[in-house]
C-alpha positions in Angstrom: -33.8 -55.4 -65.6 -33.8 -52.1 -63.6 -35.8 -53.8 -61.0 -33.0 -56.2 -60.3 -30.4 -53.6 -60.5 -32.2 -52.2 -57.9 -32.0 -55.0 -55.6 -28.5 -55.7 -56.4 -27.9 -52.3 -55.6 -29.1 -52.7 -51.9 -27.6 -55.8 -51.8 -24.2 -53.7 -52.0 -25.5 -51.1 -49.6 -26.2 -53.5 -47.1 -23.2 -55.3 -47.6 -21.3 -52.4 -47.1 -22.5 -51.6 -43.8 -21.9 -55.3 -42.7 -18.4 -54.2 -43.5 -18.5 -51.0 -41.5 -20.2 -52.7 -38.4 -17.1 -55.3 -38.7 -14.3 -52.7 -39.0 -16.3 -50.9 -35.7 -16.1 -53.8 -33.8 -12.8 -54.7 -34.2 -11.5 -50.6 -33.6 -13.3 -51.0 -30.3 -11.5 -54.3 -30.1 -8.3 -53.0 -30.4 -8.8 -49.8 -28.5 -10.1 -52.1 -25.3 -6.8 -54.2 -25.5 -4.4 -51.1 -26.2 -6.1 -49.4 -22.6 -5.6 -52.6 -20.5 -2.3 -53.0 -21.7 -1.8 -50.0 -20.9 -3.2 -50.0 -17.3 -1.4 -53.0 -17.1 1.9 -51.1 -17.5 0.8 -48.3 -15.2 0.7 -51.3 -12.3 4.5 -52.0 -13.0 6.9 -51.4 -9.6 9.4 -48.7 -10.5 12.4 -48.7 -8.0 14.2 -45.5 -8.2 17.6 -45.4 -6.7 18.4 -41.9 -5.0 21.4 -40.4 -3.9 21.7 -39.6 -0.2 22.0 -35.8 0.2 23.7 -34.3 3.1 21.7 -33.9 6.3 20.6 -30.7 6.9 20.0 -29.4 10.6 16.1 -28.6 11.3 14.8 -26.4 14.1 11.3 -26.3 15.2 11.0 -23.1 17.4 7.5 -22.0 17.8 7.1 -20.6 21.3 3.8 -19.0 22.8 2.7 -16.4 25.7 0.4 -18.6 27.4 1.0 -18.6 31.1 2.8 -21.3 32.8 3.0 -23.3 29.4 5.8 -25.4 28.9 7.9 -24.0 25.9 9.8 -26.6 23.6 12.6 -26.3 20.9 13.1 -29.3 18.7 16.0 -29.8 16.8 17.4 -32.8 14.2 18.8 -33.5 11.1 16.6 -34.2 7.8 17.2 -37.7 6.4 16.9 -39.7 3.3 13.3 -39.5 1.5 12.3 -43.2 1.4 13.5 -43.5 5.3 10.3 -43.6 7.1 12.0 -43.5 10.7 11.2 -41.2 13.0 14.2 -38.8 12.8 17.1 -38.6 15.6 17.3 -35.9 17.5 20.7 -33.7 18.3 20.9 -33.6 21.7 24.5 -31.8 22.5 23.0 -28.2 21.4 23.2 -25.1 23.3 20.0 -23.6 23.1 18.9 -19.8 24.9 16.4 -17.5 23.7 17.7 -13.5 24.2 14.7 -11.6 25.3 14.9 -7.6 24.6 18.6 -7.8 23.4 19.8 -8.8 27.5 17.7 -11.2 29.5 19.2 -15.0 28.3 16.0 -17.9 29.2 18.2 -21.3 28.3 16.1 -24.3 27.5 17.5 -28.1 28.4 17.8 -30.9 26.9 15.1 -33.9 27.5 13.6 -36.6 26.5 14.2 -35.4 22.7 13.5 -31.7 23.0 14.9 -28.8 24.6 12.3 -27.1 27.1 11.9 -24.5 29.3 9.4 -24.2 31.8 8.2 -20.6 33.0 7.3 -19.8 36.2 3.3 -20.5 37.3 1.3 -17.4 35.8 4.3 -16.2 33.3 5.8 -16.3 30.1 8.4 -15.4 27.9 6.1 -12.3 26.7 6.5 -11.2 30.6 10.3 -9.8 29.8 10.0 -8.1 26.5 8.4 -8.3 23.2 11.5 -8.9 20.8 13.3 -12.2 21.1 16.5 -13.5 19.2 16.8 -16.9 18.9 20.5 -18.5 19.8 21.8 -22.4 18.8 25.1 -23.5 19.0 25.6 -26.9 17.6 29.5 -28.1 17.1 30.7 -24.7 16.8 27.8 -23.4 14.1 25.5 -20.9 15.7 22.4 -20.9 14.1 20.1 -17.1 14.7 17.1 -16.1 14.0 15.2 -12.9 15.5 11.2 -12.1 15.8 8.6 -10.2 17.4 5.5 -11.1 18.8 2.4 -10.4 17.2 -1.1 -9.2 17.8 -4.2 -12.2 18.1 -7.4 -10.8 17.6 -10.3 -12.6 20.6 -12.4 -15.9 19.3 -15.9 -13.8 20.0 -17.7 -17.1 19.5 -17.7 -20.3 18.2 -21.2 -21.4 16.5 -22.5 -24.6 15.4 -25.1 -25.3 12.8 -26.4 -28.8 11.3 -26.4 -28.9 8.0 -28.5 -31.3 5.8 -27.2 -33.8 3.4 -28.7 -32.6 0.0 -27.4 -33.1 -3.6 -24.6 -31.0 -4.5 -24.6 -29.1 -0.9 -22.0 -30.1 1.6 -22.2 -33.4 3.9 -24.7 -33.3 6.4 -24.4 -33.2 10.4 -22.7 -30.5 12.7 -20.3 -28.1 11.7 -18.5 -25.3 13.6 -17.2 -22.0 12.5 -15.2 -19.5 14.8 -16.1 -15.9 14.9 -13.2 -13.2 15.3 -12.2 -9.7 13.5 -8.7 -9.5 12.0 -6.9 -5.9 13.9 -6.8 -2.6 11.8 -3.8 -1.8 10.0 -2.6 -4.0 7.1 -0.2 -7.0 7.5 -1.1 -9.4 10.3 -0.4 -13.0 9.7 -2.0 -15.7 12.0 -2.1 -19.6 12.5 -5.8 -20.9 13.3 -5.4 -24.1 15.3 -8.8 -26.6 16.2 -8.2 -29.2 18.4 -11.3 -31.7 18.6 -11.3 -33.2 22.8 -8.1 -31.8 23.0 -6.2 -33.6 19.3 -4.8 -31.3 17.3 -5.9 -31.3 13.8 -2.6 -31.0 11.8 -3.5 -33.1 8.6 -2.0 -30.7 5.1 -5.3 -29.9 4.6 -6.3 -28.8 8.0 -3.1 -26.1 7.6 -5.0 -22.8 7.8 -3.4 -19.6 8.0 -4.2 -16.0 7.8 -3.2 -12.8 6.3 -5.3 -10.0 7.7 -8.3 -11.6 7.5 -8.0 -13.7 4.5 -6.1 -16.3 2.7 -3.4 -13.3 1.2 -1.8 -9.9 1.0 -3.9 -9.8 -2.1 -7.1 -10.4 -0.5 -7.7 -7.0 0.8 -9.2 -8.0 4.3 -7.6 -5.5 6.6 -9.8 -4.9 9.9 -12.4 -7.5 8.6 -14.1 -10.6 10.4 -12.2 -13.7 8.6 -13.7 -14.6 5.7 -16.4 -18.2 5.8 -13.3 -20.6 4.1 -11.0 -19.5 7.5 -13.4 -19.4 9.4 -14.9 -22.5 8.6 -11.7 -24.7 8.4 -12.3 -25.6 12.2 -14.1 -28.7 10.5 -12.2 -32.0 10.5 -11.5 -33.8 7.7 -12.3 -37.2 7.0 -8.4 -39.9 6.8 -8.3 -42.1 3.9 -10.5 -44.9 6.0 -13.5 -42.8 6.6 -16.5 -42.1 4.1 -17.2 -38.3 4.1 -20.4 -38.6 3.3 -21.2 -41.2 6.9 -19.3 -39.0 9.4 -20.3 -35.5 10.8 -17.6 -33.6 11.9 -18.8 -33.2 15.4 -21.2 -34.9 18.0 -22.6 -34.4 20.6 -20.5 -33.6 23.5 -17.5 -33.6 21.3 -15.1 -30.5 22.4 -14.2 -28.2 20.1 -11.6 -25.5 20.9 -10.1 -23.0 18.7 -6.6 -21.2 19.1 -5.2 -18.1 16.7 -1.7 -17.6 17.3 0.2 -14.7 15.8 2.9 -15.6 13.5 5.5 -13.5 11.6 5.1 -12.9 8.0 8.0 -14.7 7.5 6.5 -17.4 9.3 3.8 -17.4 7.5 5.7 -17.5 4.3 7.5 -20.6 5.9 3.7 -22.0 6.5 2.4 -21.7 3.1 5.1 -23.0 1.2 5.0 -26.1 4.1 1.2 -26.4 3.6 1.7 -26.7 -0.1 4.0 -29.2 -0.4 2.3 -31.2 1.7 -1.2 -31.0 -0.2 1.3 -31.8 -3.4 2.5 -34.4 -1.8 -1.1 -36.0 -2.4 -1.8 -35.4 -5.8 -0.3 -38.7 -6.9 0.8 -38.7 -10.6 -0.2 -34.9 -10.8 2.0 -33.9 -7.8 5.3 -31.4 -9.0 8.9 -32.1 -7.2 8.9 -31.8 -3.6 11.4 -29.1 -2.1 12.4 -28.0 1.1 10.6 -25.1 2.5 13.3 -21.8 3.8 13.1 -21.0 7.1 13.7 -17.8 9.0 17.0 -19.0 10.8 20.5 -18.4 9.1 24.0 -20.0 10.3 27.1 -18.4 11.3 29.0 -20.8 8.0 26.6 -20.1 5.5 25.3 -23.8 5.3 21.5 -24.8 4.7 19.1 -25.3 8.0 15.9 -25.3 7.9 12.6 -24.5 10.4 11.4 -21.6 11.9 11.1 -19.2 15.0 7.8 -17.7 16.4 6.9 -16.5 19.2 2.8 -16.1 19.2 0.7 -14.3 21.3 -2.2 -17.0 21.6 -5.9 -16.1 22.0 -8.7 -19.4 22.7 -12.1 -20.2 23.3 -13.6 -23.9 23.4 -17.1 -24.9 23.2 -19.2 -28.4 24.1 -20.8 -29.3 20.9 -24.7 -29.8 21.4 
């Protein structure tokens, strides 16, 4: 009698997990069908309809002391956000530059900027060293005033190859460009790498400078710039290129390095432009995109946007080995 209890006993037991194997099957079931449905959904097109907001007049004014360089002003309206166009240029401005509060430089009109073009062996730096910026479009003049700043020399650029090991960077060639940031707190500076002779402007190729790190936090006064700056001379890989199959640099690639000084308003400008970019990509995760303020006010109070720089510009370029 007890013996067959027993039995019938385990009979229960194991009928019991029979159950619980069933109920976990079809949980899993369930949960499988809930997530496609629900990746399903996440596929859906969403058109959003959005108001047009007013155009608002943007001037690009960044203008450096290098000799004999051509110097350009660009200058349009923004437009609407899902209008991939390239925008239209205003072309009936009146643009001069007032150098030491009396000398007037006036840039024309062409070919969808407004240019002037010093004379061989000069710049703008050549008449003073405080510059106002002056734009009259349809009776709104639009200001903005600046010095020019301090760049530090490019000492060297150095390469190194770098092996491909596990959890270490990509291998191949890298660059890095040497320089000290100037004593006395509060230089702000734009690093710019050009690779045979292209600029690299992608969001994250944006690198800027206070002192000789990424902040006014950082400390860095008088300092060489720290690795991440100095470092950021490295391309990055676009959206069709493995990181992991493509070295930054080869051999006789050209790799040339440019620090411009900028203003720290400028540089607040550059950050909150860098940002929004780099938000831009973060897909689902990305917060509202806003317009970054300039440093140039109109005469009626109305929204423009942009900046105005001038940069004292120091380079050094290198053949990569």
């Amino acid at each position: 009698m007890s013996t067959k209890q027993i039995h019938f006993s385990g009979f229960i037991i194991f009928k019991r997990l029979d159950i619980m194997k069933s109920i976990n099957i079809y949980s899993l079931i369930l949960f499988l069908f809930t997530t496609s449905l629900f990746l399903t959904s996440c596929e859906d097109k969403i058109d959003v309809d959005l108001d047009d907001a007013d155009p608002i007049i943007v001037i690009d004014a960044f203008i450096t002391d290098v000799p004999g360089a051509q110097q350009e002003i660009i200058i349009n309206r923004t437009q609407s956000y899902f209008d991939s166009s390239n925008p239209t240029p205003i072309s009936n401005a009146n643009v001069a530059i007032a150098v030491g509060g009396d000398a007037l430089i006036g840039f024309d009109y062409e070919d969808g900027k407004y240019i002037w073009q010093p004379a061989d062996g000069t710049s703008i730096v050549d008449f003073a060293d405080d510059y106002q910026l002056i734009i009259t479009i349809d009776g709104v003049e639009y200001t903005s005033s600046t010095i020019k700043g301090r760049s530090p020399v490019i000492e060297e650029i150095r390469q190194e190859i770098r092996e491909n090991e596990i959890g270490s960077i990509d291998g191949g060639t890298y660059c890095e460009f040497i320089a000290r940031d100037f004593e006395g707190i509060g230089d702000t500076y734009w690093i710019k790498t050009f690779k045979n002779g292209e600029f690299l402007n992608r969001p994250e190729e944006i690198n800027i400078a206070y002192d000789a790190g990424f902040d006014q936090g950082a400390e860095s006064d008088g300092l060489i710039f720290i690795p991440p700056i100095r470092e950021l001379t490295n391309p990055f890989p676009d959206s069709t290129e493995v990181a992991d199959e493509i070295s930054p640099w080869t051999t006789g690639d050209i790799c040339r390095v440019e620090i411009h000084s900028i203003s720290n308003s400028t540089f607040g400008f550059m950050e909150i432009v860098r940002d929004q970019l780099i938000n831009g990509n973060n897909g689902i995760f990305a917060e509202p995109l806003a317009n970054a303020p300039g440093n140039i006010i109109a005469s009626d109070g109305s929204d423009v946007l942009g900046a105005f720089n001038v940069a004292a510009v120091s380079s050094l370029e290198i053949i990569v080995e």
